[in-house]
C-alpha positions in Angstrom: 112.9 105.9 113.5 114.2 104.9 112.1 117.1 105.0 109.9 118.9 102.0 108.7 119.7 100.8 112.3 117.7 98.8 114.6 115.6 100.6 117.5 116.0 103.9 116.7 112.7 105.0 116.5 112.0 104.1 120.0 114.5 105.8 121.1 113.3 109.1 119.5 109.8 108.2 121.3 111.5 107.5 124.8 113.5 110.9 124.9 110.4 113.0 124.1 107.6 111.3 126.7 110.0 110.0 129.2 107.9 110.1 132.3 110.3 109.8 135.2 113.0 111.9 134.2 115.4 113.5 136.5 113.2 116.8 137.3 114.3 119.3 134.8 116.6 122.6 135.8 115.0 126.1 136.3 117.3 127.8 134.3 116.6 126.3 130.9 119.5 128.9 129.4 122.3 126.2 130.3 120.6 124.1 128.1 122.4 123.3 124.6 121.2 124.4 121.6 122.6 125.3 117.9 124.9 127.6 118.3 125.8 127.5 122.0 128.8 126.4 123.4 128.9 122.9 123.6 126.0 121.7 121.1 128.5 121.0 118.3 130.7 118.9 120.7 127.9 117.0 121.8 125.8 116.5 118.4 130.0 114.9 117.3 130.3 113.2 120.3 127.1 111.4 120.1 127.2 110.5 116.3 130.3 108.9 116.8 128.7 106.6 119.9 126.2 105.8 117.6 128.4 104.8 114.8 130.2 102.5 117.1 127.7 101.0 118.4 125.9 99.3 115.4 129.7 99.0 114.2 130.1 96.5 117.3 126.8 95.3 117.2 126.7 93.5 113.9 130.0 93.6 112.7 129.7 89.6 112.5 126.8 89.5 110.0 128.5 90.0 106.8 131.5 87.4 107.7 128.8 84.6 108.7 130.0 82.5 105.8 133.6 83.4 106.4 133.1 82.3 110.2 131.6 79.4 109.2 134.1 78.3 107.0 136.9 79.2 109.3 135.5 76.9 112.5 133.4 74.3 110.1 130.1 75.3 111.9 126.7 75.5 110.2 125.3 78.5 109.3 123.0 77.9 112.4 125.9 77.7 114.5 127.7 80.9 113.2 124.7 83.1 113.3 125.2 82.9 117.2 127.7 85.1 116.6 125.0 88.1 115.9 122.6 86.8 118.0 124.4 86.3 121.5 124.9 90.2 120.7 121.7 91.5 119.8 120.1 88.8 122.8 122.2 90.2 125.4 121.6 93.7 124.3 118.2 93.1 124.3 117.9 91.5 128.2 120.4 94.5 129.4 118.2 97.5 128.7 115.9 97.6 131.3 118.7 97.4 133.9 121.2 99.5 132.4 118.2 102.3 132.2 117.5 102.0 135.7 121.2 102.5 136.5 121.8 105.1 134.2 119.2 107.1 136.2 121.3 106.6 139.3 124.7 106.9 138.5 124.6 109.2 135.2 123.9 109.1 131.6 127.4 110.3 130.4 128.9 107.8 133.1 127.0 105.1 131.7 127.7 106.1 128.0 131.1 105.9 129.0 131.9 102.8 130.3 129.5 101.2 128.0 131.4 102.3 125.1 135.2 101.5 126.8 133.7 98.0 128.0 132.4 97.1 124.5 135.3 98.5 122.4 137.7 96.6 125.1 136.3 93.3 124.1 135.9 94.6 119.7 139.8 94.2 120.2 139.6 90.8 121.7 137.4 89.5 119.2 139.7 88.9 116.4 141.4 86.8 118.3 138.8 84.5 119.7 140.2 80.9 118.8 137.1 79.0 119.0 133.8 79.6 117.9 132.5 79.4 121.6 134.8 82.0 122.6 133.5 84.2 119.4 130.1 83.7 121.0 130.9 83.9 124.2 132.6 87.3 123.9 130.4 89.1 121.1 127.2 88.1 124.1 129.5 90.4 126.6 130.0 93.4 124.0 126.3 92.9 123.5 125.6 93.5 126.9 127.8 96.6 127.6 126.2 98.1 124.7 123.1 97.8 126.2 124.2 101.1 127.8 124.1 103.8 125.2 120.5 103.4 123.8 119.8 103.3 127.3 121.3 106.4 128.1 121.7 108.5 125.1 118.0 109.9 124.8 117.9 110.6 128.1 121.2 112.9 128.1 119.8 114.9 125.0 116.0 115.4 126.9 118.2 116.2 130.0 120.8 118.5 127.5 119.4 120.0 124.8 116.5 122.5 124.5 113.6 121.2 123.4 113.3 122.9 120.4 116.2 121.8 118.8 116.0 118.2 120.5 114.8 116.5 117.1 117.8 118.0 115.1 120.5 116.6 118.0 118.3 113.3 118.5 118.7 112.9 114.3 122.2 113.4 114.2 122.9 110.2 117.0 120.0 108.5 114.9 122.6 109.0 111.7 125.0 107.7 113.6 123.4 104.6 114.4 122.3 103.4 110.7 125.8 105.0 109.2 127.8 102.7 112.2 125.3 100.3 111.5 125.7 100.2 107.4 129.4 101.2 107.3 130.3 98.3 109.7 128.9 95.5 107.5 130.7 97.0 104.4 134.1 97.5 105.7 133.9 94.0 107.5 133.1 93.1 103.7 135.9 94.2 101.5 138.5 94.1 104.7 137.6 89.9 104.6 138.1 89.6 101.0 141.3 91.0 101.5 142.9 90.2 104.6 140.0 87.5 106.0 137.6 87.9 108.5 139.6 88.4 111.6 141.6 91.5 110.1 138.2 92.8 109.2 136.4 92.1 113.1 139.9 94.1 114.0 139.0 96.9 111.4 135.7 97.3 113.2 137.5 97.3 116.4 139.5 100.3 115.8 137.1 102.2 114.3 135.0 101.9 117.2 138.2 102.9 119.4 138.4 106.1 117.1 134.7 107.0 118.3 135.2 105.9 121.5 138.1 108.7 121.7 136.4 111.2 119.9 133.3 110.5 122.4 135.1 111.0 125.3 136.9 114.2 124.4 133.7 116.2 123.1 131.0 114.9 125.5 130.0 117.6 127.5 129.9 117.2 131.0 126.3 116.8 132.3 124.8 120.6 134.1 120.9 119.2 134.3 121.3 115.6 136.1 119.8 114.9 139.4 120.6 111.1 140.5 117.5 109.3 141.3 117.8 106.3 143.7 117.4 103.1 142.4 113.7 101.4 143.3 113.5 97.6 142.1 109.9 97.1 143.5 108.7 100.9 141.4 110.1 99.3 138.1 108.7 95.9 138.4 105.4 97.4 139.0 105.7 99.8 136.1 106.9 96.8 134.0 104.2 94.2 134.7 101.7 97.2 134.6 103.0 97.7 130.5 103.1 93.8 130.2 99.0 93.4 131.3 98.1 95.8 128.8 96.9 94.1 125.9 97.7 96.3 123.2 101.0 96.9 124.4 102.0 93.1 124.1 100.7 93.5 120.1 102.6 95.9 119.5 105.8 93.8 121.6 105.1 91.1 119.5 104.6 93.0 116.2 107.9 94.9 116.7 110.0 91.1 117.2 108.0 89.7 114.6 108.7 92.4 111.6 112.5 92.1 113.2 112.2 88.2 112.9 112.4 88.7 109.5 114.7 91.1 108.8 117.5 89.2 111.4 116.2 86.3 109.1 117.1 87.6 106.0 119.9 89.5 106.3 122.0 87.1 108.4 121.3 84.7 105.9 121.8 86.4 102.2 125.7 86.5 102.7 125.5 83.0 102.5 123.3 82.7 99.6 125.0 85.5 97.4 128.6 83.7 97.8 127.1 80.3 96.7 126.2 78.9 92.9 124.7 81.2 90.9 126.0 84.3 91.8 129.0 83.1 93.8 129.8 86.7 94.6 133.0 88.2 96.4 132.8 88.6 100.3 133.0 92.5 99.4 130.4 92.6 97.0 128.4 91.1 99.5 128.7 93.3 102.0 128.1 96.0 99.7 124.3 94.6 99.7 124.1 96.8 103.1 123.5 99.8 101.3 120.2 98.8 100.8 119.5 99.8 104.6 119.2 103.1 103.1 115.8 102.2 101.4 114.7 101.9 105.4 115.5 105.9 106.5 113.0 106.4 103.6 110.4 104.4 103.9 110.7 105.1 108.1 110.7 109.0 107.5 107.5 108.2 105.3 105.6 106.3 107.7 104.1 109.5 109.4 102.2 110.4 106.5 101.5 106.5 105.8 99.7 106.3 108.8 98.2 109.6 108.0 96.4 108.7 105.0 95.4 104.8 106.0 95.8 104.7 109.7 98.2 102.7 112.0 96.5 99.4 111.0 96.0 100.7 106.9 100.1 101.3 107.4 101.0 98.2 108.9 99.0 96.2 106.2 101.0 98.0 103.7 103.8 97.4 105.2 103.6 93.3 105.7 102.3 93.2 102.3 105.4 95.1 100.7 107.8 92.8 103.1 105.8 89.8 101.7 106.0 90.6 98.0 110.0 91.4 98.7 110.5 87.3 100.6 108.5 86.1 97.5 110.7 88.0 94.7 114.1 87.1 96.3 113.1 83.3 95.5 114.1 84.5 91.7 117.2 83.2 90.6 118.4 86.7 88.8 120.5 88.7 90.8 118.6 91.6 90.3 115.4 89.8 91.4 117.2 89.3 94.7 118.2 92.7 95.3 114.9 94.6 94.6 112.9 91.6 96.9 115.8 93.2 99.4 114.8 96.8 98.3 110.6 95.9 98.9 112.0 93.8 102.4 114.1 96.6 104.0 111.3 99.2 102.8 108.4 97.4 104.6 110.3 96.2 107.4 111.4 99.9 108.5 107.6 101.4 108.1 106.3 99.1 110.0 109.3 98.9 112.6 108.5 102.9 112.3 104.8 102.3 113.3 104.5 99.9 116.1 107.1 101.4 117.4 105.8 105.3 117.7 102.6 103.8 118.6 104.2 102.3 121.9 104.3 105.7 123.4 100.6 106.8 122.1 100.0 103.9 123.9 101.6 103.9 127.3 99.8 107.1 129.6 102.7 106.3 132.4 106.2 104.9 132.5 107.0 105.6 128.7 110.4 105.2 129.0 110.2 101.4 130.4 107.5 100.9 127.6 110.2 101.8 124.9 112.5 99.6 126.1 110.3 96.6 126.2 109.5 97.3 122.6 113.4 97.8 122.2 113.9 94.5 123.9 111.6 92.7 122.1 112.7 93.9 119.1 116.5 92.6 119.4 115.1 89.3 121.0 113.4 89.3 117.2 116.5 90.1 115.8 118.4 87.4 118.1 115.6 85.1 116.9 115.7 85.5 113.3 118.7 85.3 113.1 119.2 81.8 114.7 116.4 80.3 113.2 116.6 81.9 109.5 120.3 80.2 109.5 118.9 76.9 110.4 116.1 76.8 107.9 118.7 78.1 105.4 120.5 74.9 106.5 117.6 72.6 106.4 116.1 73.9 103.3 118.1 76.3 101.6 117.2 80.1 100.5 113.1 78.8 100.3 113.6 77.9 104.3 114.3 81.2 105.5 111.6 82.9 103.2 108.9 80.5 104.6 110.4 81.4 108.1 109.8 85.2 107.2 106.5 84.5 105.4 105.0 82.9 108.9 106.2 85.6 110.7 104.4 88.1 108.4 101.8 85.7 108.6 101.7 86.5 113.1 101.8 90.1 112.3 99.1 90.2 110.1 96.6 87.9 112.4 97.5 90.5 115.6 96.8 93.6 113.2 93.5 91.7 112.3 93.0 90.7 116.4 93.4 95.0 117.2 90.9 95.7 114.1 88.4 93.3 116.0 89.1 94.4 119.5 88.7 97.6 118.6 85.7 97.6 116.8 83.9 96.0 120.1 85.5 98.2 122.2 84.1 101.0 120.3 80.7 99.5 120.3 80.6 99.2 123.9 79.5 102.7 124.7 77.1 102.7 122.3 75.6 99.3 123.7 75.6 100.9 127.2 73.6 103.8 126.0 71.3 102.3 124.4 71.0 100.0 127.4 70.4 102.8 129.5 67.5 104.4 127.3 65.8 101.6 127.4 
C-alpha cells in the first residue's frame, strides 16, 4: 500500500480479488494497456483524482492550531475538522461501492469529485467552527466515492498485466495529494492565513477535477449490476463473524489511532515553546510521509523473512520506540521518533491490510472496505482523542494515547499466535484420537 496516503493498500488488494465484479468482456483487446490509446489519459486522469482527494481529505490538519486560534476552540475541538472528514468517509464506502456497481464507476468518480471540490470552495468561507465541521463531514462523504470506485474501473479497464503499474500511478497520486496538501496549506497560512490556504487546496483540487474529467476514458467493459441490500448485508455480517477478520479490523484502526493521533497533534506542539516554529515549517514535517512508501513497499519481504505476526511485531515495536523518542525535547529527537512512527505505522498498515484478502475466500471487495472503514474510523478517532489528551496533558498525553493503542495491537497479534497454535493442534488431537 501503501504510500504516504491512508488506505491505499487495500485498495490495491480489492481491485485484484474483487469477487463480484461486473463479468469481464470477451474481447480482452479493448482493454487499456501501455501504449494503447487511452492508457496515458487514464493513468493522468486518475493520478490527478488521487491527488485531490487526500488534498481535500486532510487539508485541515496542518492549520489545526491556526483554526483553533481563529475560532478560540481547543485543540479537541478543532481536530473535528479532520475527523468529521475521515468519519464520514469512512461510514460512506460500503454504500458508495454498492452504487458504483449500479450506476458506473466513472459516473460515481465523477460526481464524487465535482461534489467534494464544490464544497473545498465553500470551506474557506465557513464562519463558524460548526459550519467548518459541518461542511468538511459532507466533502468527507462525497469522497467516499473514488476509493470506492477507482479500483474497480482499472480491474474493469486495464489488462491485467499492466494493472499494478496503472493501480501505482493512482496510488502516487493519493500520498503526493495527500503530502502536497498539508505542505501548501502550510506555507499558504503563514503567508496569507489559513483560509487563503483551505482556498489554495480548493483550486488545486478544481485543477484535477478538470483534468479528470477531460482524460477519463469513457468506460467499454461495464455491465450495471442491480443493486441487492439483503446480498450485501449477508456478505457483510458473514466478514464481521469471522474472527480473524475483526483482528485484523481492529489492528488496521488501532495502528491508524496512532498515526491520526500524532500527526493531528504535532502542528500544535512544533508552533509552541521550544521550537516555536513557523506554520510553514510545520507543514514541511509532512515529508516525512515519504519514510511510509518505504517501509510499505518493504513489508512484502518483512513478512517474508518473519511472518505476518514476526512483521507486525516489528512494526509496533519501531512505532513504539518512535512515541517514546518524540518525548525528547531536541528538535531532531522529534523528527526521527516521526521518521521510526511513520515507518512502522505504514508496515504494519501494509500488513493487516494485504492480509484481509488472504483472508476473506468470498466477497473480497466488501472485506476491503471494512478494513478501509475501519481504518479512517481510526483515523477519525485518533484524531479526536490525541487532541484532547494533548489538551489534558500536553505532548506525553497523546504519546500515552498511541502507546495503549500499540499496546491493543500487540495483545490481538499475541490472541492470533495463541488461536492459531490450537487451531493447528486440533488435527493432530483428532488423529491421534482416532488411532486410539
Amino acid at each position: 500500500m501503501p504510500p504516504a496516503s491512508t488506505g491505499a493498500s487495500t485498495l490495491i488488494v480489492a481491485a485484484s480479488t474483487q469477487s463480484s465484479p461486473a463479468p469481464l468482456p470477451a474481447v480482452v483487446a479493448d482493454r487499456l494497456e501501455p501504449g494503447r490509446p487511452g492508457y496515458r489519459r487514464m493513468s493522468f486522469a486518475l493520478f490527478a483524482a488521487g491527488v485531490a482527494t487526500f488534498a481535500l481529505l486532510y487539508s485541515t490538519q496542518a492549520l489545526l492550531p491556526a483554526v483553533s486560534a481563529s475560532f478560540g476552540a481547543t485543540a479537541g475541538q478543532a481536530s473535528w475538522t479532520v475527523s468529521a472528514a475521515t468519519g464520514a468517509l469512512a461510514l460512506c464506502v460500503l454504500p458508495m461501492s454498492a452504487l458504483s456497481e449500479r450506476f458506473g464507476r466513472r459516473q460515481m468518480m465523477t460526481a464524487s469529485l465535482v461534489v467534494a471540490v464544490t464544497v473545498g470552495l465553500f470551506v474557506p468561507f465557513a464562519p463558524s467552527l460548526g459550519w467548518l465541521i459541518a461542511l468538511r463531514a459532507l466533502q468527507g462523504a462525497a469522497l467516499a466515492g473514488l476509493p470506492a470506485s477507482a479500483m474497480a474501473y482499472l480491474a474493469e479497464e486495464v489488462r491485467p498485466k499492466a494493472l499494478v503499474a496503472a493501480i501505482g500511478l493512482f496510488v502516487a497520486g493519493n500520498s503526493i495529494g495527500g503530502m502536497s496538501g498539508r505542505i501548501l496549506t502550510g506555507w499558504v497560512a503563514q503567508a496569507w492565513g489559513w483560509r487563503a490556504a483551505l482556498g489554495a487546496v480548493g483550486l488545486l483540487a478544481l485543477a484535477c477535477a478538470v483534468v479528470f474529467h477531460f482524460m477519463i476514458p469513457r468506460a467499454r467493459n461495464f455491465t450495471p449490476g442491480s443493486l441487492n441490500p439483503k446480498a450485501l448485508a449477508k456478505t457483510v455480517g458473514g466478514h464481521l463473524a469471522d474472527p480473524l477478520l475483526r483482528r485484523l479490523y481492529a489492528i488496521g484502526a488501532l495502528f491508524m489511532t496512532v498515526f491520526g493521533a500524532v500527526y493531528t497533534v504535532i502542528g500544535y506542539r512544533l508552533v509552541e515553546a521550544p521550537f516555536s516554529l513557523p506554520q510553514g515549517v510545520v507543514g514541511s514535517i509532512f515529508l516525512v510521509y515519504l519514510v511510509g512508501t518505504v517501509s510499505s513497499a518493504a513489508a512484502g519481504r518483512l513478512v517474508g523473512r518473519l511472518g505476518r505476526r514476526g512483521a507486525l511485531y516489528l512494526a509496533v515495536s519501531t512505532t513504539a520506540a518512535g512515541l517514546l523518542l518524540s518525548l525528547a525535547g531536541q528538535l531532531a529527537a522529534v523528527l526521527l521518533g516521526l521518521v521510526l512512527i511513520t515507518a512502522g505505522f505504514f508496515a504494519g498498515h501494509a500488513v493487516a491490510s494485504s492480509s484481509v484478502s488472504r483472508t476473506a475466500t468470498t466477497g473480497r471487495a466488501q472485506a476491503s472496505a471494512l478494513y478501509q472503514s475501519a481504518y479512517y474510523l481510526g483515523s477519525s478517532a485518533g484524531g479526536t482523542l490525541g487532541a484532547v489528551a494533548f489538551h489534558a496533558a500536553g505532548w506525553a498525553g497523546t504519546v500515552a494515547l498511541g502507546l495503549a493503542a500499540v499496546l491493543g495491537v500487540v495483545s490481538i497479534t499475541l490472541y492470533g499466535s495463541r488461536a492459531a497454535r490450537i487451531e493447528r493442534r486440533r488435527p493432530v488431537a483428532a488423529m491421534a484420537s482416532v488411532q486410539n
